[in-house]
C-alpha positions as a printed NumPy array, in Angstrom:
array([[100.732,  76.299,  47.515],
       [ 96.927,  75.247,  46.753],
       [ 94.299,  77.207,  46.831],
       [ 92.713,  75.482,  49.821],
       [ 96.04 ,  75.737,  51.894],
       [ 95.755,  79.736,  51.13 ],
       [ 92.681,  80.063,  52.667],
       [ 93.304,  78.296,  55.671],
       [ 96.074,  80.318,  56.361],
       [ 93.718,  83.625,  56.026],
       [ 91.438,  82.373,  58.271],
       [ 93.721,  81.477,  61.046],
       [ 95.373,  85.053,  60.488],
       [ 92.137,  86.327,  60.893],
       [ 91.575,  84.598,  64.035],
       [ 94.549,  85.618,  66.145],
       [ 93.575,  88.881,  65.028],
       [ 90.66 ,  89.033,  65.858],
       [ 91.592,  87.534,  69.59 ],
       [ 94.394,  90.432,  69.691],
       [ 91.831,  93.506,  68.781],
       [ 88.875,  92.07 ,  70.835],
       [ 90.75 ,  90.415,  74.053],
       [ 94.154,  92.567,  74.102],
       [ 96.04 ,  89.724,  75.022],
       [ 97.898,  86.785,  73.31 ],
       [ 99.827,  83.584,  75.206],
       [103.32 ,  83.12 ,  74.186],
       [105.215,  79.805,  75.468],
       [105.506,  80.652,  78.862],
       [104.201,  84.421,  79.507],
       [100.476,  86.159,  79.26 ],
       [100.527,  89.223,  77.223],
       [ 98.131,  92.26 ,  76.793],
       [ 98.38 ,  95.926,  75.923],
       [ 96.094,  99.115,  77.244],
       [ 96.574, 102.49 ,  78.142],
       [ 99.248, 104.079,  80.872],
       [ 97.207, 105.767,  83.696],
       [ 98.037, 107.905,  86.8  ],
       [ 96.019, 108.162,  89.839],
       [ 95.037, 111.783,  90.384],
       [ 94.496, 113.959,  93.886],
       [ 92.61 , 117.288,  93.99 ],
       [ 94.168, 119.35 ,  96.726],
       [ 92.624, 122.009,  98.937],
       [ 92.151, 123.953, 102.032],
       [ 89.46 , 122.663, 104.492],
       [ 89.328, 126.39 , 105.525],
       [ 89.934, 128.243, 102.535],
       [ 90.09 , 132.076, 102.201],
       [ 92.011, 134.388,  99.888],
       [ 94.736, 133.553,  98.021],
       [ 98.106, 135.329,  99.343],
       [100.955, 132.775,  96.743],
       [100.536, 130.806,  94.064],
       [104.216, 128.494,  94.398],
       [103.917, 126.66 ,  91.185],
       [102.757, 126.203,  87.604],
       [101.416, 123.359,  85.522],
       [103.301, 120.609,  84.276],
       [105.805, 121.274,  87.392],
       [107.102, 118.317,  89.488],
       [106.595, 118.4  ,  93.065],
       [107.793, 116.614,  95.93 ],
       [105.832, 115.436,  99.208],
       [105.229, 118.044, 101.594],
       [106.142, 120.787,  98.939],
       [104.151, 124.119,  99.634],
       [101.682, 124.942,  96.485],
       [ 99.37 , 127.262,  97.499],
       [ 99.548, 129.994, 100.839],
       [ 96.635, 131.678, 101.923],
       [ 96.086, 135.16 , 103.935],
       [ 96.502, 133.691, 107.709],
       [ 96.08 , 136.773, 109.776],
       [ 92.756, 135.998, 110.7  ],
       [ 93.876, 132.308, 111.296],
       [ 96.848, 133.603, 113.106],
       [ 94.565, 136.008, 115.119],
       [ 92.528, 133.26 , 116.305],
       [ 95.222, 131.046, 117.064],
       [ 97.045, 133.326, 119.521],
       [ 94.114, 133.739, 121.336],
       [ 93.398, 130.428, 121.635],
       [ 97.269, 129.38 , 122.426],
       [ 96.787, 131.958, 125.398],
       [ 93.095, 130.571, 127.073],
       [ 95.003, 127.356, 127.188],
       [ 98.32 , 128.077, 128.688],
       [ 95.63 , 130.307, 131.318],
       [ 93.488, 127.159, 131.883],
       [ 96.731, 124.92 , 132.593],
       [ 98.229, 127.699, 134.707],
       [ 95.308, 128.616, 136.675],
       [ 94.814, 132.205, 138.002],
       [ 96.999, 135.152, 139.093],
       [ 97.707, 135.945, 142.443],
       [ 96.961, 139.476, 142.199],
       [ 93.43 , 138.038, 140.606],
       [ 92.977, 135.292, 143.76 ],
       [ 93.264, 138.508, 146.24 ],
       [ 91.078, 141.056, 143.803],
       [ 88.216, 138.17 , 143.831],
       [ 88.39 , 138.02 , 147.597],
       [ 87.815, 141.476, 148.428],
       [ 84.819, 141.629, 146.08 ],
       [ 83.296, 138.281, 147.757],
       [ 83.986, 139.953, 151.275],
       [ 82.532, 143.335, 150.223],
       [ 79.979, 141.526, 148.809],
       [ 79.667, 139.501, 152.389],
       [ 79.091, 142.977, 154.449],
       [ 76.403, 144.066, 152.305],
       [ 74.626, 141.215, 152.097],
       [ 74.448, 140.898, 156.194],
       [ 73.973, 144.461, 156.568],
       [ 71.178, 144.178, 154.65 ],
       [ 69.87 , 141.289, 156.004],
       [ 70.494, 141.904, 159.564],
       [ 68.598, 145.671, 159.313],
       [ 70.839, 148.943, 160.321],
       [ 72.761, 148.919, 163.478],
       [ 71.032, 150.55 , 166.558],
       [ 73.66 , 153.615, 166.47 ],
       [ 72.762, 154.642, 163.044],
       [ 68.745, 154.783, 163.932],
       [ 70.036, 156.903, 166.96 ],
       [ 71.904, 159.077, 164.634],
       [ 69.191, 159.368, 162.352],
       [ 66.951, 160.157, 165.086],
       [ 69.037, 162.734, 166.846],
       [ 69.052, 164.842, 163.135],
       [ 65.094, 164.643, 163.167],
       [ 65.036, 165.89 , 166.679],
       [ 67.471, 168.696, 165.901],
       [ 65.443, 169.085, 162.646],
       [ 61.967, 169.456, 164.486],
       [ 63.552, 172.451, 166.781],
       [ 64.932, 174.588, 164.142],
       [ 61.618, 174.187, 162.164],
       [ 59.476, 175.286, 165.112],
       [ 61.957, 178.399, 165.726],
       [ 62.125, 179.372, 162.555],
       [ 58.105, 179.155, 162.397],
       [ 57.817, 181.228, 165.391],
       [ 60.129, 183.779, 163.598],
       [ 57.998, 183.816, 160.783],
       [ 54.765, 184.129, 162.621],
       [ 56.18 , 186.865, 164.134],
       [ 57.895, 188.365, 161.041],
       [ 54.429, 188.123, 159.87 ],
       [ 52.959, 190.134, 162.507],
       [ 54.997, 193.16 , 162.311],
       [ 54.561, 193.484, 158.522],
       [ 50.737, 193.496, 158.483],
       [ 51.628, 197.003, 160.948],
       [ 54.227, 197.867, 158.707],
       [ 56.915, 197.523, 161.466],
       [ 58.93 , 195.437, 159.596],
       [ 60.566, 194.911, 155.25 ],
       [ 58.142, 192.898, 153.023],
       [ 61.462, 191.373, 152.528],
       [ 62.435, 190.562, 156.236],
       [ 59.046, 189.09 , 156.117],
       [ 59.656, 186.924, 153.145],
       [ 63.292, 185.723, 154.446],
       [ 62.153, 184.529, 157.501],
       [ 58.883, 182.299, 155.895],
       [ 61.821, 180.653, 153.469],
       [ 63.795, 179.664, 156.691],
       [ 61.   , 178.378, 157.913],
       [ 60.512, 175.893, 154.659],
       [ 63.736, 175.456, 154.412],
       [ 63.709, 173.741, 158.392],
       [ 60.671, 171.913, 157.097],
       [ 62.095, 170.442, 154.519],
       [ 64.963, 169.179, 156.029],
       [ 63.026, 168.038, 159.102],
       [ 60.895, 165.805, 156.057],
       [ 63.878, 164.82 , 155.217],
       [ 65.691, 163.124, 158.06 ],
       [ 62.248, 161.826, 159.205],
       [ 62.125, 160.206, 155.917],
       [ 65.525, 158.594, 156.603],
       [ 64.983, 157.729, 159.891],
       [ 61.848, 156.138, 158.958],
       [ 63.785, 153.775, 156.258],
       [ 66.327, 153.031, 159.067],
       [ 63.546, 151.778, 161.24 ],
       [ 61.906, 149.71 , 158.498],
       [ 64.791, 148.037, 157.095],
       [ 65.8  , 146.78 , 154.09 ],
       [ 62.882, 145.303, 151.399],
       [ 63.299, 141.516, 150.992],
       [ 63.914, 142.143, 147.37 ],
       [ 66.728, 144.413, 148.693],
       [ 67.788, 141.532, 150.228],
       [ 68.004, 138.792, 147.541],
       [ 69.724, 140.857, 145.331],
       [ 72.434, 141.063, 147.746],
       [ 72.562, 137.349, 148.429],
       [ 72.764, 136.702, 144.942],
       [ 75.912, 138.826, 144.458],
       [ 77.477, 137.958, 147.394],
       [ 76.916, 134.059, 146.562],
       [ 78.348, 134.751, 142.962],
       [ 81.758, 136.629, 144.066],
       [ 82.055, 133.813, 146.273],
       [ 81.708, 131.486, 143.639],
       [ 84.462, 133.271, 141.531],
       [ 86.782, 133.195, 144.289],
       [ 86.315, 130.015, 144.968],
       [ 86.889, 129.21 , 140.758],
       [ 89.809, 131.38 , 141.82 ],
       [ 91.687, 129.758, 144.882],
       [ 90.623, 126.282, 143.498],
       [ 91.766, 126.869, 139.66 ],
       [ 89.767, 125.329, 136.765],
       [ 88.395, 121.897, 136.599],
       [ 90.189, 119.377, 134.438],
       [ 87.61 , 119.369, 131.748],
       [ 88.215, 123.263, 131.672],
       [ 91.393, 122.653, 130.643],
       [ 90.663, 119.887, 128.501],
       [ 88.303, 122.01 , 126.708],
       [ 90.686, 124.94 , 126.141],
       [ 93.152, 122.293, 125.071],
       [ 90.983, 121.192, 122.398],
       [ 90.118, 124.513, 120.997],
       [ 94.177, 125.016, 120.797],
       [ 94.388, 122.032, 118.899],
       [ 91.049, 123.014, 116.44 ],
       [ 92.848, 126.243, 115.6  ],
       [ 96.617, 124.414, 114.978],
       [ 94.527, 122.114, 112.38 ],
       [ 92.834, 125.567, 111.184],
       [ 96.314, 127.382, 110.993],
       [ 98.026, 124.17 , 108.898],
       [ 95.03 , 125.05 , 106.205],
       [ 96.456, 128.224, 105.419],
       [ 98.635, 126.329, 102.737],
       [ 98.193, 123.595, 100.433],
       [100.711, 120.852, 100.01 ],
       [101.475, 118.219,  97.903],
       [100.521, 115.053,  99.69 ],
       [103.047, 112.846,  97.714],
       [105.657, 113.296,  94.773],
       [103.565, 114.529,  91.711],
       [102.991, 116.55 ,  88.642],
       [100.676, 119.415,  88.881],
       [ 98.075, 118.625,  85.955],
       [ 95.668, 121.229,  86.604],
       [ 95.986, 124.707,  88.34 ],
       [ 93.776, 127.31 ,  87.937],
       [ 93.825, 129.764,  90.941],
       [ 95.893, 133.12 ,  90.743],
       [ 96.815, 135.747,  93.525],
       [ 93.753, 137.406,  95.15 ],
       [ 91.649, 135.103,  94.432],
       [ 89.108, 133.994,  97.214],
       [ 88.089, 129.913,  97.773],
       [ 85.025, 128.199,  99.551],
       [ 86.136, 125.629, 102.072],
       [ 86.917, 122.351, 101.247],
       [ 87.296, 123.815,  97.267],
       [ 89.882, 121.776,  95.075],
       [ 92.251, 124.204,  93.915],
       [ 94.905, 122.143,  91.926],
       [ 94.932, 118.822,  90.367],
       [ 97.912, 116.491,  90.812],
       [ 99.075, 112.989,  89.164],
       [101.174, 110.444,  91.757],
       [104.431, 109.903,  90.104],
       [104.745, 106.824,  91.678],
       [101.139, 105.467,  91.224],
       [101.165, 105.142,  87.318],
       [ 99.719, 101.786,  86.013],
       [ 98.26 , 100.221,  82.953],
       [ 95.364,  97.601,  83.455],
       [ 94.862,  94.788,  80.751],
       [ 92.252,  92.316,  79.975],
       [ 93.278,  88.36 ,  80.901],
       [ 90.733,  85.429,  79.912],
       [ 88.945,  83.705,  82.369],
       [ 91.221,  80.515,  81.35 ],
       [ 93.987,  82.124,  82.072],
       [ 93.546,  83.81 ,  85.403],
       [ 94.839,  81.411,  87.165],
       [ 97.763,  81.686,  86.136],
       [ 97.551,  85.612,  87.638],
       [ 98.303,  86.343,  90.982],
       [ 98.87 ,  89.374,  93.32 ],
       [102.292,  90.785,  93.197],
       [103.52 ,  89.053,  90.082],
       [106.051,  90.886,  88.024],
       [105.596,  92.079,  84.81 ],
       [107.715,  93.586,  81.807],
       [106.387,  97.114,  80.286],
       [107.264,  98.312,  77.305],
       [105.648, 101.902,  75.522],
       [105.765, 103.005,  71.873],
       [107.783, 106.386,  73.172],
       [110.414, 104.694,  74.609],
       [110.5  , 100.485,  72.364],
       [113.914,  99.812,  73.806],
       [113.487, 100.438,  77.238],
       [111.987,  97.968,  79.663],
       [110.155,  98.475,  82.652],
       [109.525,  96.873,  85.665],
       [105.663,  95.911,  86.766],
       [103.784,  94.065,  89.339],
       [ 99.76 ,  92.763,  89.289],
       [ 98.807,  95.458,  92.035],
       [ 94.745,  94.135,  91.456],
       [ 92.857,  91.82 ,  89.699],
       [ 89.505,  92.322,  89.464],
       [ 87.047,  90.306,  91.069],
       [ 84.24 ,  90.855,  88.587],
       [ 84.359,  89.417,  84.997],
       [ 83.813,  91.266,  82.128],
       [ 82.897,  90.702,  78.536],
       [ 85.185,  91.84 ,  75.613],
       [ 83.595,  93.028,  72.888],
       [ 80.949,  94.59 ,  75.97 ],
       [ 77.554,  94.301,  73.933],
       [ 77.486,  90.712,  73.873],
       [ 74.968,  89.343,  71.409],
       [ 75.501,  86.157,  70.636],
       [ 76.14 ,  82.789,  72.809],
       [ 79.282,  82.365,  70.312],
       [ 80.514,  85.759,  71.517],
       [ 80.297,  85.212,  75.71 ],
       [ 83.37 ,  83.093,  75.44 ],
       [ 85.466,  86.243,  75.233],
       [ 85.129,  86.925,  78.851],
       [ 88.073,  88.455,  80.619],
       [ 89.295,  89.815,  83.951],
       [ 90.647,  93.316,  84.644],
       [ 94.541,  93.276,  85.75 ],
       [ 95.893,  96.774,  86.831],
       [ 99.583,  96.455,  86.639],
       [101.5  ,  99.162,  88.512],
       [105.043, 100.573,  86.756],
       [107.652, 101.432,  88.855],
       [109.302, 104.534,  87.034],
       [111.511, 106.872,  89.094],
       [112.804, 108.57 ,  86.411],
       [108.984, 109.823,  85.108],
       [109.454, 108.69 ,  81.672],
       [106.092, 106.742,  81.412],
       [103.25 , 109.346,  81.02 ],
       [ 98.896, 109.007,  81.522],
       [ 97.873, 108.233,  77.899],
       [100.592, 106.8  ,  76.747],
       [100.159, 102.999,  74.832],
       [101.595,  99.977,  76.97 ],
       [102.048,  96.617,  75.919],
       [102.606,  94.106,  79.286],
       [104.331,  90.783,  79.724],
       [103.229,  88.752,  82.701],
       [106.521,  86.671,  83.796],
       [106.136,  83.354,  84.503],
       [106.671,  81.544,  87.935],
       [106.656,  84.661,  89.793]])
């Protein structure tokens, strides 16, 4: 072999070399290859309500199924609110008690006589009433006067007790008072009721009435609906008291214990999709068309050479890119290449994030 054949040969190694480290791809006869790194698509879990931590379930690196319990919280607060809440709305949809209907109505029609008594002034027997007590009043005040004028009489001739004396001028203010008295009443019997008096009892009368009819009518649909609604806000609340696994996974990160207590809306655990793994590799803008949505693809990692897995082109991207990324020369913006994320389809979990992946695009499919 010459000399000049040897270095020919070193420079076309050097070449596909060079296209394998900068592009990660290579064209065999009828399939587009590439390599790249295995990747999972991660969820961070949490409760949109929070609270303290009552059970922690499970532990990192376990596998979890959808729907799986990871996390409970302390609910009795949540279960507190919920009950009372479950009971306004089985109320508003039932309406009201009899026993309630018939308690309302009395108040309305007590409610009804006081505001027309007031209204309407005292009847004409009780001002007779009234006055018949001051009459009977004024007579026993002037006898008892008289007695005490007379009482009065005899003790400045010492014919009768200092205390006779005394006894009979405290009967005498005794009457006087109580004539005051029933003159006062009578007088407030004659007058009536102040209009203030008599708003006041309108008002309450209007608002039993009000209530009863609430009562005998029931509540309004948009009562109901309402009530309904904050039922259904404290179900959502009461489903946040534990955090489940939205999909088969492996718990990845996990760093709550027992006790603890968590904001709202706090990520508590970090899980990779078991069925979401993928790899993405780089294919040249000369070869993309030759790429399409849902084509299948052979992948093969370093942990596991003899086993083959199935793929498909789950994206392509729809931006170009330039491999090596600081371009500097005009020579070097040849190399640019399109993203393909290929997802692997491994029930058995033997393909892990991190993991080196080398990818076959098949042909015709």
């Amino acid at each position: 072999m010459t000399a000049k054949r040897v270095v020919v040969l070193i420079l076309v190694a050097v070449v596909l070399g060079g296209s394998t480290v900068y592009a990660t791809w290579f064209r065999g006869d009828t399939a587009l290859q590439g390599s790249g790194t295995v990747e999972a698509r991660d969820i961070r879990v949490g409760s949109k309500v929070g609270g303290r931590i009552d059970k922690v379930l499970v532990r990192e690196g376990d596998r979890v199924e959808s729907g799986q319990t990871l996390i409970t919280f302390d609910d009795q607060e949540l279960l507190a609110s919920l009950d009372q809440s479950r009971a306004a709305a089985q109320k508003a949809k039932r309406g009201f008690r009899p026993e309630e209907i018939a308690e309302a109505r009395a108040a309305a029609a007590g409610a009804k006589a006081d505001y027309e008594l007031r209204l309407h002034g005292y009847r004409k027997e009780d001002i007779a009433a009234a006055q018949s007590d001051v009459d009977r009043a004024a007579a026993d005040e002037v006898r008892t006067r008289l007695d005490f004028e007379r009482f009065q009489a005899l003790a400045e001739k010492d014919l009768v007790s200092k205390q006779q004396r005394d006894t009979g001028e405290a009967n005498w203010k005794m009457a006087l008072a109580q004539q005051q008295s029933y003159q006062h009443r009578l007088d407030q019997l004659t007058r009536g009721y102040r209009s203030e008096e008599i708003a006041s009892a309108e008002a309450h009368y209007r608002e039993t009435q009000a209530t009863l009819d609430k009562f005998e009518r029931g509540n309004r649909p948009e009562d109901v609906d309402l009530a309904k609604a904050a039922y259904a806000y404290d179900q959502a609340r009461f489903r946040e008291r534990q955090v489940v696994a939205p999909s088969a996974a492996i718990v990845e990160v996990l760093d709550v214990r027992p006790g603890d207590i968590i904001s709202p809306n706090t990520p508590v655990a970090t899980l990779l999709e078991r069925d979401q793994i993928y790899v993405r590799i780089y294919i040249p803008e000369t070869e993309l068309g030759r790429v399409k949505l849902g084509q299948k693809a052979e992948v093969r990692v370093d942990s596991f050479p003899k086993t083959e897995f199935a793929g498909v082109v789950e994206q392509i991207n729809q931006q170009a890119e330039f491999l090596p990324r600081n371009v500097q020369t005009r020579e070097e913006r040849v190399h640019q290449v399109f993203g393909v994320k290929i997802r692997i389809n491994d029930p058995a979990g033997q393909v892990l994030a991190g993991m080196a992946a080398d990818v076959k695009l098949k042909a015709g499919n």
